[in-house]
C-alpha positions as CSV (number, residue, x, y, z in Angstrom):
1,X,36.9,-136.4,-249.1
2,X,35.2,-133.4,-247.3
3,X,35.8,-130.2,-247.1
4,X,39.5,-129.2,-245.9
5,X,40.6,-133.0,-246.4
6,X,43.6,-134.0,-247.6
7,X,45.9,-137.4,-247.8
8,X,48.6,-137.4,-245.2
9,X,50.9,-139.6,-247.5
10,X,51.3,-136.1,-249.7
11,X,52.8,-134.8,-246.7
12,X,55.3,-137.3,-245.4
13,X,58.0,-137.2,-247.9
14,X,58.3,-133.6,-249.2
15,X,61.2,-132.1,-249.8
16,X,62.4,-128.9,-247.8
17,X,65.7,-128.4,-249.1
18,X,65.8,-125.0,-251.7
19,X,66.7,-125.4,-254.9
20,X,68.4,-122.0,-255.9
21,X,71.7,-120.4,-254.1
22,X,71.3,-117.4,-251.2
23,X,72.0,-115.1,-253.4
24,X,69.2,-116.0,-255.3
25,X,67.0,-115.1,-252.9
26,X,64.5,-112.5,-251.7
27,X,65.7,-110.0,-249.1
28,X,62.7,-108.7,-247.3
29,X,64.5,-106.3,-245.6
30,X,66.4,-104.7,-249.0
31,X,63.7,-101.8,-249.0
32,X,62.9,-101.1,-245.2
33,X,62.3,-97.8,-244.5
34,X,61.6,-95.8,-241.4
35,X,59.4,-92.9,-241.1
36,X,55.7,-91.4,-241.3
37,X,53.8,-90.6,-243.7
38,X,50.9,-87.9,-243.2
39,X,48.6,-85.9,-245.2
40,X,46.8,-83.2,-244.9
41,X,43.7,-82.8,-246.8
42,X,42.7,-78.9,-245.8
43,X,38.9,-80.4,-245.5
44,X,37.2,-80.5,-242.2
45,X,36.1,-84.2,-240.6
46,X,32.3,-82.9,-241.6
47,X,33.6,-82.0,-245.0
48,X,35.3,-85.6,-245.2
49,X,32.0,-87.3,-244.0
50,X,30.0,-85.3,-246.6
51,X,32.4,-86.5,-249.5
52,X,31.9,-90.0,-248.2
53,X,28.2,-90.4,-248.2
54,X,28.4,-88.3,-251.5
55,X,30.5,-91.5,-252.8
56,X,28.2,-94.0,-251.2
57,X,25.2,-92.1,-253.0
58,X,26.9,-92.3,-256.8
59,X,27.3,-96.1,-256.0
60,X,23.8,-97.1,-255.4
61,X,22.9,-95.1,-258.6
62,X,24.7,-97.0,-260.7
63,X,23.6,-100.3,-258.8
């Protein structure tokens, strides 16, 4: 059997009826919100680029 193979006969007879009730379920929609979210930082784009190669740095030290 190769990669990705699989036997067909597992996949004739399965079973696609649920077992639990509706009200069993998951609602994905129970928590939806609507909005935006935004933040802002007080730190320039040069400032934020700064930080980041700062971060990049303290990695490859503890490499």
């Amino acid at each position: 059997m190769g990669f990705g193979s699989y036997d067909e006969s597992e996949q004739e007879n399965q079973n696609t009826e649920a077992d639990y009730d509706e009200e069993d379920a998951v609602s994905v929609h129970e928590n939806d919100h609507d909005g935006s979210v935004s933040f802002d930082t007080g730190a320039s784009s040069g400032e934020l680029v700064d930080r980041l190669q700062d971060m990049k740095g303290d990695d490859e030290d503890d490499a």
